[in-house]
MARVOZA-641697 format. One line per 5 residues: number of its first residue (from 0); their letters; for each residue x, y, z of N, C-alpha, C. Coordinates in steps of 0.001 Angstrom, whole numbers. Atoms other than C-alpha are relative to their C-alpha. Layout:
# residues N
NUM = a = X,Y,Z,X,Y,Z,X,Y,Z ~ ...
***
This chain:
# residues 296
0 = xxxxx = -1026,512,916,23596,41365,22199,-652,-406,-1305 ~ 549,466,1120,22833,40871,18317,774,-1433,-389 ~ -603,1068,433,23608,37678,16758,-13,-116,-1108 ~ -521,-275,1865,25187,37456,13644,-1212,-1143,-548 ~ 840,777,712,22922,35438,11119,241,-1392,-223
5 = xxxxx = -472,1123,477,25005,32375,10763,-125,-1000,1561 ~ 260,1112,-1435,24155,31395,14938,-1557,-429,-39 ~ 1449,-349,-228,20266,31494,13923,-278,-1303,-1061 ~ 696,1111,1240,20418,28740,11073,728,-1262,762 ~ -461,1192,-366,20099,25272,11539,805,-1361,-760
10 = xxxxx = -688,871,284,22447,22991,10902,-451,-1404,-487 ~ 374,1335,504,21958,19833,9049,791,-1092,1320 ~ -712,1194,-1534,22462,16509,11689,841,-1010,-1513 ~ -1236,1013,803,25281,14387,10701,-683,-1031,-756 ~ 451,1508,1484,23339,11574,8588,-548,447,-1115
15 = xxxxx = 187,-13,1375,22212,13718,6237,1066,627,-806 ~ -1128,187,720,25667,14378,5274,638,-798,-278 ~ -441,1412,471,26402,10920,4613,-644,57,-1719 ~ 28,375,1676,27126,9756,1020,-440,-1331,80 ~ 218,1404,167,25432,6489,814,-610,-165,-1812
20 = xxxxx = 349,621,1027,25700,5857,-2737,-808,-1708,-939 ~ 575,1338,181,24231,1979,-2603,-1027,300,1238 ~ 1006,584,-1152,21137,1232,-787,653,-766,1538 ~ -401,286,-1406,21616,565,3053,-783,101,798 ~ 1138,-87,-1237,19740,-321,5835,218,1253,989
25 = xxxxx = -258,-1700,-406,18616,3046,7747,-103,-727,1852 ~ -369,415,-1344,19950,2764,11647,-726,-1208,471 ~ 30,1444,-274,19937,-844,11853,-97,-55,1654 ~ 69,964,-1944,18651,-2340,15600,-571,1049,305 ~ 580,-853,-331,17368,932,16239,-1514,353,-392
30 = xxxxx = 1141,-177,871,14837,2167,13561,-199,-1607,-1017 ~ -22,1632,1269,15397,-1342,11077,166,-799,1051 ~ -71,1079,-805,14777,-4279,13347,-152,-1122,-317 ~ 545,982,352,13620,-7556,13003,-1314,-462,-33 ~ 1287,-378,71,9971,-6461,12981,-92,457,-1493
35 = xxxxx = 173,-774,496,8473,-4427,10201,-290,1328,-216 ~ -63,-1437,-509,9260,-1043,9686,-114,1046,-1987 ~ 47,-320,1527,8393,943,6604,-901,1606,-29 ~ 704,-1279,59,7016,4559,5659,796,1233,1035 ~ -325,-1083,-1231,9377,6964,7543,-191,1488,-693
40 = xxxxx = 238,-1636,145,8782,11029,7700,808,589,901 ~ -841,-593,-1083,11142,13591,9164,-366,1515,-85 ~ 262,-1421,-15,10844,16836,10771,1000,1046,-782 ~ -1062,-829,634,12413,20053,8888,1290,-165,76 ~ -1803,-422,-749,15154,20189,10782,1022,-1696,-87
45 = xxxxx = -905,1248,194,15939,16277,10274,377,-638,1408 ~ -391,673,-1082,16303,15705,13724,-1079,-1311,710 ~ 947,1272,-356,12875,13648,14322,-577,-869,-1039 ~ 1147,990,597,11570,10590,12576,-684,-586,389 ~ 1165,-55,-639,8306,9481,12855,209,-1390,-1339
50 = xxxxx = -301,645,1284,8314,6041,10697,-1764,-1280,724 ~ 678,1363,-379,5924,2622,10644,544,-1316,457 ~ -299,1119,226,6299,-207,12563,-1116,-1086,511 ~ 809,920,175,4680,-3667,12260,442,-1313,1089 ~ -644,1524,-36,5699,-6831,14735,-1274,-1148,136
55 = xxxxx = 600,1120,380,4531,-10178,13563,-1228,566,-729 ~ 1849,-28,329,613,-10383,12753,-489,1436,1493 ~ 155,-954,-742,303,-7564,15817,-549,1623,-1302 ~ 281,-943,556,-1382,-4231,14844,1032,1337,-348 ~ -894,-978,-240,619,-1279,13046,-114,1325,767
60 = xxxxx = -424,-1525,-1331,1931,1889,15111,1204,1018,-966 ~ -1300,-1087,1,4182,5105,14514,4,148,1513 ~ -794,-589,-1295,6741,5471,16253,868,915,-167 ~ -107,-1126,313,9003,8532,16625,1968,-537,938 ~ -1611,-239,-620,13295,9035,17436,433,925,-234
65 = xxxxx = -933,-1427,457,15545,11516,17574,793,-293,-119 ~ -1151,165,1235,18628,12249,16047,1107,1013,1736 ~ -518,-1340,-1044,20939,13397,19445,1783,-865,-44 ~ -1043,480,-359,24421,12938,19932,397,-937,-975 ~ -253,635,1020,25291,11819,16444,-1062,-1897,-126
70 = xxxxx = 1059,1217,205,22597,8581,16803,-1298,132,286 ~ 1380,-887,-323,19338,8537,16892,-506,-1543,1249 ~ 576,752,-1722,17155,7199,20214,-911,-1097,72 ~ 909,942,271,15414,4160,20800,-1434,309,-131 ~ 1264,80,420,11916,4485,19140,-1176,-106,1277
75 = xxxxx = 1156,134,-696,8859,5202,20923,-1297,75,-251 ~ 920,-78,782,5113,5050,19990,-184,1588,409 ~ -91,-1287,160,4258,8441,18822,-1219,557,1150 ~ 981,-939,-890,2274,10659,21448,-1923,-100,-407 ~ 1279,-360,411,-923,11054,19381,-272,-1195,-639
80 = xxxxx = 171,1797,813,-613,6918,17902,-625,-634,886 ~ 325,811,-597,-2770,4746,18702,-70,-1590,-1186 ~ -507,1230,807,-2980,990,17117,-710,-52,-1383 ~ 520,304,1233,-3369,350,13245,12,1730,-408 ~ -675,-854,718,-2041,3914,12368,1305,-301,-1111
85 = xxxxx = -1102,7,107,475,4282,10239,307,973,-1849 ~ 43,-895,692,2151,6037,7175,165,1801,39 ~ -249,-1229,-338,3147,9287,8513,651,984,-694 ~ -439,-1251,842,3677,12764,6546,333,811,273 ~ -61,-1515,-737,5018,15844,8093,373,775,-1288
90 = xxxxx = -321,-961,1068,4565,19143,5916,1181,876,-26 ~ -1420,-303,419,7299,20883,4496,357,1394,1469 ~ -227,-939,-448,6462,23791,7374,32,-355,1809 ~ 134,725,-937,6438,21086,10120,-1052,216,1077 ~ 1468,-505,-1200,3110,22078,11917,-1092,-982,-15
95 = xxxxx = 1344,952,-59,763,19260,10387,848,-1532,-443 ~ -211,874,288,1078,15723,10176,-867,-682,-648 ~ 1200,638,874,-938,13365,7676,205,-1597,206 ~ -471,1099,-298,-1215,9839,8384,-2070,-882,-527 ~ 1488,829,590,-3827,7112,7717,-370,-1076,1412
100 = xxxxx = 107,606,-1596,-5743,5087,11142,-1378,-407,-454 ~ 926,264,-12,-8582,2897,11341,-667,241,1257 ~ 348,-588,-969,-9185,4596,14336,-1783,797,-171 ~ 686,-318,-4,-12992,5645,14827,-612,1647,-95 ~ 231,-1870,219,-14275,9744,13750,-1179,-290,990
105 = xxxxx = 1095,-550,-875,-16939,10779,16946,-1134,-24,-989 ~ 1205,208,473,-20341,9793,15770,202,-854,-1463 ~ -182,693,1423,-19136,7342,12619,440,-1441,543 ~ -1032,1354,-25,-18305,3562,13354,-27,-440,-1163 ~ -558,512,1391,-16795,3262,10217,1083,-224,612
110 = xxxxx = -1990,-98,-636,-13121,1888,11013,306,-483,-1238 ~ -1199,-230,881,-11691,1784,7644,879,438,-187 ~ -611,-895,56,-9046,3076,6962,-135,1399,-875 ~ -65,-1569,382,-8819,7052,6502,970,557,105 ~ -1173,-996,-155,-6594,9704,6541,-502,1338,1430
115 = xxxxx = 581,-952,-1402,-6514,11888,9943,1241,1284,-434 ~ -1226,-798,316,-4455,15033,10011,429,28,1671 ~ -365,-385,-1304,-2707,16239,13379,1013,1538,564 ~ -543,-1137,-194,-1674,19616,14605,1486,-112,799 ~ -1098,-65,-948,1877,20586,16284,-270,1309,684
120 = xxxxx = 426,-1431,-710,1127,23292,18867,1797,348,865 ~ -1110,-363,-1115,3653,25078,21683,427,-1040,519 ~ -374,1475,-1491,3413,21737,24217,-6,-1453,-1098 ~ -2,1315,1126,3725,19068,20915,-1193,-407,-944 ~ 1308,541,933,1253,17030,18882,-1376,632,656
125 = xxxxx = 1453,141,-918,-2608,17988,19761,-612,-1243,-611 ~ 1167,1008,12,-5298,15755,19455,-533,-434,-1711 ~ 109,728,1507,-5689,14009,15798,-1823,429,-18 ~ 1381,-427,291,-8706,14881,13843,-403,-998,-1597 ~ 622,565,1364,-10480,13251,10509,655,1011,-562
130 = xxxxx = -138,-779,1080,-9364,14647,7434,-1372,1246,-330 ~ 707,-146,506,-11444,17563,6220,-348,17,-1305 ~ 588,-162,988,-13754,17587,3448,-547,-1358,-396 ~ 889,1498,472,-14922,14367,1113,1041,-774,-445 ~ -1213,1015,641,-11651,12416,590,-765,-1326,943
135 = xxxxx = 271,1521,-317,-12625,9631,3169,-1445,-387,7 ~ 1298,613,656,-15504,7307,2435,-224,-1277,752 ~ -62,1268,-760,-16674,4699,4478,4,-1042,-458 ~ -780,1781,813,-15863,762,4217,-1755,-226,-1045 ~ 1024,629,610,-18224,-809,1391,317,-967,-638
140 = xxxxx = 185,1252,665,-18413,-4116,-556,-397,-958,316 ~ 312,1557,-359,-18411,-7649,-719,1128,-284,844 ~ -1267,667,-369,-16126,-10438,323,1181,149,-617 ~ -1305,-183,1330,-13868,-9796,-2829,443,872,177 ~ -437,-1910,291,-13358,-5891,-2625,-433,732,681
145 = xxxxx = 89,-1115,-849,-13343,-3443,-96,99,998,-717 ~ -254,-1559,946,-13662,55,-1507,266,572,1586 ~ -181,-1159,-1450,-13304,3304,1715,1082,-109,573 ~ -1730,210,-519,-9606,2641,2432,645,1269,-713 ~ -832,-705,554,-7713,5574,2015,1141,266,762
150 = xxxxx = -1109,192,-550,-4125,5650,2796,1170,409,-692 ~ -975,-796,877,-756,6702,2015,-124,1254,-336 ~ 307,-918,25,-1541,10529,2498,1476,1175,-536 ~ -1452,-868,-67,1340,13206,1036,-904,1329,-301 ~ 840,-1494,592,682,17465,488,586,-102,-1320
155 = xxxxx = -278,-493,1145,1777,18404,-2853,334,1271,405 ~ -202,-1746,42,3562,21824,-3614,-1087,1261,-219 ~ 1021,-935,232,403,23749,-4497,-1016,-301,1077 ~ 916,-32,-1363,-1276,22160,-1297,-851,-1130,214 ~ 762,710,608,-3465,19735,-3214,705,-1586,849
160 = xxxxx = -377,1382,-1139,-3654,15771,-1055,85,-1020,-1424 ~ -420,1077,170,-1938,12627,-2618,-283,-1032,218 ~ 277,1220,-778,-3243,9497,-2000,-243,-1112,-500 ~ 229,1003,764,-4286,6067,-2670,-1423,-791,299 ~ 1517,463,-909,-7894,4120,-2223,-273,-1004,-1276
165 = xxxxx = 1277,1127,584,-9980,1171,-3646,-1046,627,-512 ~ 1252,-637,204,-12753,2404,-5903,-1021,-858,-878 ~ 694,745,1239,-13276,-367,-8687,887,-1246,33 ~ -593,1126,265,-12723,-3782,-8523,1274,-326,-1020 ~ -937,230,1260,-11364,-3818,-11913,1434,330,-82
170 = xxxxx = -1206,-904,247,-8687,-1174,-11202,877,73,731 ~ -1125,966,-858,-7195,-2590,-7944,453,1689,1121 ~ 102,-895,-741,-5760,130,-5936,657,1596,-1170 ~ -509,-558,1143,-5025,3618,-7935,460,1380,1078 ~ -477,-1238,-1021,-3555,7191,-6760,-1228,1099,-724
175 = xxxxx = 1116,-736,142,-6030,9844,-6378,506,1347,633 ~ 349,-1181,-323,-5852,13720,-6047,-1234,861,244 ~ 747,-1012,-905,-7622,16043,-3879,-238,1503,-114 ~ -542,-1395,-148,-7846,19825,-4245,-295,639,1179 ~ 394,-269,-1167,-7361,21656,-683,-712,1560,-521
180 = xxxxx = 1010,-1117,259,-10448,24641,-621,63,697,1402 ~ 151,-855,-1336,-10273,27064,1931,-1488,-99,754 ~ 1307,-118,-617,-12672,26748,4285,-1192,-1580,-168 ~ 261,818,-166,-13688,23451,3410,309,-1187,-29 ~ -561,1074,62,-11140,21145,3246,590,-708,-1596
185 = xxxxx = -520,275,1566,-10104,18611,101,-903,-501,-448 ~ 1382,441,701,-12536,18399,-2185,357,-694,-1503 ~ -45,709,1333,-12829,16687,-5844,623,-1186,-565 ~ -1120,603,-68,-10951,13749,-5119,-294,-929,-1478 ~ -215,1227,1128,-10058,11955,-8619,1208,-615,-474
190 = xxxxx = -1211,806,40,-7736,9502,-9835,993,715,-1400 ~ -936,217,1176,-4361,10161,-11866,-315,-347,-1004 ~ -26,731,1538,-3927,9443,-15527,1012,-1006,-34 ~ -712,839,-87,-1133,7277,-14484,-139,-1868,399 ~ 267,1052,-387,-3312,4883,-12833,-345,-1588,-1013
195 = xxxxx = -331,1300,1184,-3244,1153,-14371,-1084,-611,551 ~ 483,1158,-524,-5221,-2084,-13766,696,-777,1179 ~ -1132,242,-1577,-2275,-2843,-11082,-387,655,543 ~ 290,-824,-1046,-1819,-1416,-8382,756,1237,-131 ~ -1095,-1060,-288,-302,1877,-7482,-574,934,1632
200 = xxxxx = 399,-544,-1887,-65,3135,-3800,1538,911,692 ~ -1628,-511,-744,2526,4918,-1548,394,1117,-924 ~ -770,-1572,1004,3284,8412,-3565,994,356,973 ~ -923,-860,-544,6240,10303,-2819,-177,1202,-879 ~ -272,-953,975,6554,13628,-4419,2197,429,370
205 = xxxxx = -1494,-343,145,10946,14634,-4976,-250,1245,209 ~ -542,-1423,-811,12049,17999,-3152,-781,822,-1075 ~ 138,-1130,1023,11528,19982,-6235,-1580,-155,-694 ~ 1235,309,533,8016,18555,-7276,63,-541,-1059 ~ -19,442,1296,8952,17306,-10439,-87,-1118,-158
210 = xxxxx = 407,1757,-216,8849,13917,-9677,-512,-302,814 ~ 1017,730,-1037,6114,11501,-8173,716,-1814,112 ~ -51,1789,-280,7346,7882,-7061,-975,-487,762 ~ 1311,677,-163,5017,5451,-6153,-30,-1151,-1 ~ 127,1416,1,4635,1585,-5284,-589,-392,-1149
215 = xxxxx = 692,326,1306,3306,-436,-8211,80,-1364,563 ~ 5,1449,478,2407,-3796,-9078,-1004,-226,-1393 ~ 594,-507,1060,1592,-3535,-12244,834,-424,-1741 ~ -1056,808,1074,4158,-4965,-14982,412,-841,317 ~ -396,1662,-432,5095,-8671,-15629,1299,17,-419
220 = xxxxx = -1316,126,286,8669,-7601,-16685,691,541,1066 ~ -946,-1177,-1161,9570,-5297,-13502,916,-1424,982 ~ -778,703,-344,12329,-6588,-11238,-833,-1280,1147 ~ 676,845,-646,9569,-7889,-8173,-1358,-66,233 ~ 1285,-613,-415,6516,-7906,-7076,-415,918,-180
225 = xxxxx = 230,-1087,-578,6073,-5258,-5699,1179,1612,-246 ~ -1121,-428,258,8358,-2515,-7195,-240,1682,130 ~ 201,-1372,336,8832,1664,-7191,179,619,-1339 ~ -190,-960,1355,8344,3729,-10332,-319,1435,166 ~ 31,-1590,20,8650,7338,-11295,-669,467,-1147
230 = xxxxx = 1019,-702,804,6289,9724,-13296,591,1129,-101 ~ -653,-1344,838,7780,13226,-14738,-1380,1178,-178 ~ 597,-762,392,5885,16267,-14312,387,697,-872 ~ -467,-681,1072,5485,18028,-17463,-1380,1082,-745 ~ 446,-1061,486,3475,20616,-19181,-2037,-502,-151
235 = xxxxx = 1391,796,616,605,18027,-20261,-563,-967,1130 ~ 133,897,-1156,717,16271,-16646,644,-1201,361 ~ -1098,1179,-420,2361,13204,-15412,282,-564,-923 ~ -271,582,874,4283,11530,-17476,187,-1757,0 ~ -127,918,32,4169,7852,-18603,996,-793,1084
240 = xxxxx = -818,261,-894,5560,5954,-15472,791,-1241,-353 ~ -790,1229,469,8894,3983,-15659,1016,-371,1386 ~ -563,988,-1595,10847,1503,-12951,1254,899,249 ~ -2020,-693,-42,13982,3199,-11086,481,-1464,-58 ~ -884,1284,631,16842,946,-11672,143,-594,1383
245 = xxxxx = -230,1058,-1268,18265,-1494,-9618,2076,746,333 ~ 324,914,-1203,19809,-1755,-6820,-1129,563,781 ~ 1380,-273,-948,16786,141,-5618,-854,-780,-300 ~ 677,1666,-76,14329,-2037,-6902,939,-1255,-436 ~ -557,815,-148,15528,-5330,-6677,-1043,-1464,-508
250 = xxxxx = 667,1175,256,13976,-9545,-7485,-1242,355,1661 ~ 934,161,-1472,12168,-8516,-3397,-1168,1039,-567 ~ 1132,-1015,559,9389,-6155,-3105,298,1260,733 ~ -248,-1559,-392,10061,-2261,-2189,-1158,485,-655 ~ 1104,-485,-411,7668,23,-1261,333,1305,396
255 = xxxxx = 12,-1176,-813,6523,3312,473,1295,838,163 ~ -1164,-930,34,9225,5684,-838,-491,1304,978 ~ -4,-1723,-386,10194,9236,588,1722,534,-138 ~ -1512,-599,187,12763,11844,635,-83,563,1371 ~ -809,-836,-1216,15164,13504,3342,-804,1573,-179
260 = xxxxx = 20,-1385,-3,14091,17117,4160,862,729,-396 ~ -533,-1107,772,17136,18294,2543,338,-198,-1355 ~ 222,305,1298,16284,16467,-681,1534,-714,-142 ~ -1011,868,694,19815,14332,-526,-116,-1584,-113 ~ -257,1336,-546,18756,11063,767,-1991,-574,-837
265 = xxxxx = 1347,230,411,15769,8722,-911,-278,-960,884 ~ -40,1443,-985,14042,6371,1513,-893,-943,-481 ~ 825,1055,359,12332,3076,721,-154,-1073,805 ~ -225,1439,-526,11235,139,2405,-129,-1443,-1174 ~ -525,889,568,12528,-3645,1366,330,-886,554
270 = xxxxx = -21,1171,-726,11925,-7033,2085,1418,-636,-317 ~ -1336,639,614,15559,-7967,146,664,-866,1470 ~ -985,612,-637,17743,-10442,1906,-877,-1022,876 ~ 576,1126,-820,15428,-13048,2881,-1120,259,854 ~ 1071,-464,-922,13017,-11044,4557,-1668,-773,366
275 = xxxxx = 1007,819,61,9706,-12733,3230,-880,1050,609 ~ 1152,-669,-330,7315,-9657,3820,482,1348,1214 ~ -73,-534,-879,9208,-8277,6984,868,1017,-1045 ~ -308,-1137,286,10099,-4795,5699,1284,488,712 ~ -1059,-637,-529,13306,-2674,6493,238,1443,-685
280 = xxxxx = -526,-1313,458,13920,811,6118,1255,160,-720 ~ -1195,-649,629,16644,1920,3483,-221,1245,-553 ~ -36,-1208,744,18194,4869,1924,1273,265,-635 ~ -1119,269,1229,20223,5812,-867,241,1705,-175 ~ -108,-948,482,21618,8887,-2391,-922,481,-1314
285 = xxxxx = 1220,197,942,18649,10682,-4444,501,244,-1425 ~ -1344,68,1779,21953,10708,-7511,-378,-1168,-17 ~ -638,1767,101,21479,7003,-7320,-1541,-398,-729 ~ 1035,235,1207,17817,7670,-9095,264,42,-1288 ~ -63,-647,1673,19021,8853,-11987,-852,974,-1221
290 = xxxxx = 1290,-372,343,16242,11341,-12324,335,1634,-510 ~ -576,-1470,236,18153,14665,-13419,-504,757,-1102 ~ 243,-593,1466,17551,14410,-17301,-1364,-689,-187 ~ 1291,937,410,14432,12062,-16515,250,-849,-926 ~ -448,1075,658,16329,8956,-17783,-869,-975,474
295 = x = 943,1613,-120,14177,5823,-17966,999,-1137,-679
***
């Protein structure tokens, strides 16, 4: 029997046809608890998320749900997680995952944090590996400043790694690109032109590549703390970064953006409403950036 072409494609799951034009907590009691939960990633198809969560002073974990029967399933730690992971990336072709773990590399007791990658085979996740090439760097400093933290891992459209790390006291945390080399991994890792004397951590790249969002702390006029801004790719390279509006950032602190796999939905975490640090997953409609004509 042939099957027409329209039984072979997959269907979007019911939440990412939701219009949530205002920020909203993402499946409250489920994935958003009264823990901390922040950094989610979803598979192609939208049916699995794989997000961070934190309770109390306890070490962080990914954990992973599905999307069945119009809700998604109570959270479980992810197969290949073990403690003080977290930050999880799945690529656009859903086969690798990128995540950051102070988890130990065979023959290195360095436990800083790094970036590991992780394969998806026939029977699920395999066995997590170090990043290759020279992106991670082991822990060094004083009491004041840790440098060898690298974290917050995304691919880029041309392939090239995203990330964020400690390198200079002075400069606090900054975002740093990678170029991936066949055969030997990501090599040349240097920092943005965007980077400040603040901080900047947590990249997202937007469906289309044209935009990079990114945690900051870094302006004494922005709405909190801790706030998200956007950068404009353009001919000459990123462009001067400016705050999205509010109600996404807000007087709290938001963090660790991402987007839906079918580019409608933006996600952020946000201590708003009294939280005091404990994080909550939201998501908004990615119209509700205002990022079309690259309005600032």
């Amino acid at each position: 029997m042939i099957l027409g072409l329209s039984a072979c494609e997959v269907a979007e799951p019911g939440w990412e046809e939701e219009s949530v034009p205002h920020p909203a907590v993402f499946a409250p009691g489920v994935i958003s608890t009264g823990l901390r939960e922040y950094g989610i990633a979803f598979t192609p198809d939208g049916t699995e998320a794989y997000f961070t969560r934190r309770g109390g002073r306890g070490p962080s974990q990914i954990l992973t749900s599905r999307f069945l029967g119009g809700q998604w399933t109570e959270p479980e730690v992810a197969p290949f997680a073990l403690d003080r992971d977290e930050g999880p990336f799945i690529t656009t072709d859903g086969r690798r995952m990128l995540f950051s773990s102070r988890r130990a590399a065979s023959g290195s007791g360095d436990r800083s944090d790094n970036i590991w990658t992780v394969e998806r085979g026939t029977d699920g996740w395999e066995e997590p590996r170090p990043l290759p090439g020279v992106v991670n760097q082991p822990q060094s400093g004083d009491e004041d400043f840790q440098s060898g933290a690298e974290l917050g891992p995304i691919e880029l459209p041309d392939g090239s790694l995203l990330y964020w790390t400690r390198v200079d006291p002075e400069w606090g945390s900054d975002l740093y690109v990678a170029d991936r080399v066949e055969g030997e991994g990501y090599m040349s890792p240097r920092p943005l032109r965007i980077s400040s004397y603040g901080d900047e951590t947590n990249p997202a790249i937007s469906p289309d590549g044209r935009f990079l969002v990114f945690q900051g702390y870094r302006d004494g006029n922005a709405h909190g703390e801790q706030d998200l801004y956007v950068s404009e790719r353009t001919e000459y390279g990123w462009s001067d970064p400016w705050l999205l509006p509010e109600p996404i950032n807000s007087p709290s602190n938001e963090g660790y953006p991402s987007f839906s796999p079918s580019g409608k939905h933006f996600f952020f975490a946000s201590d708003r409403g009294g939280r005091g640090g404990f994080y909550d997953i939201y998501y908004v409609d990615y119209s509700a950036l205002n990022l079309g004509a690259g309005e600032r």
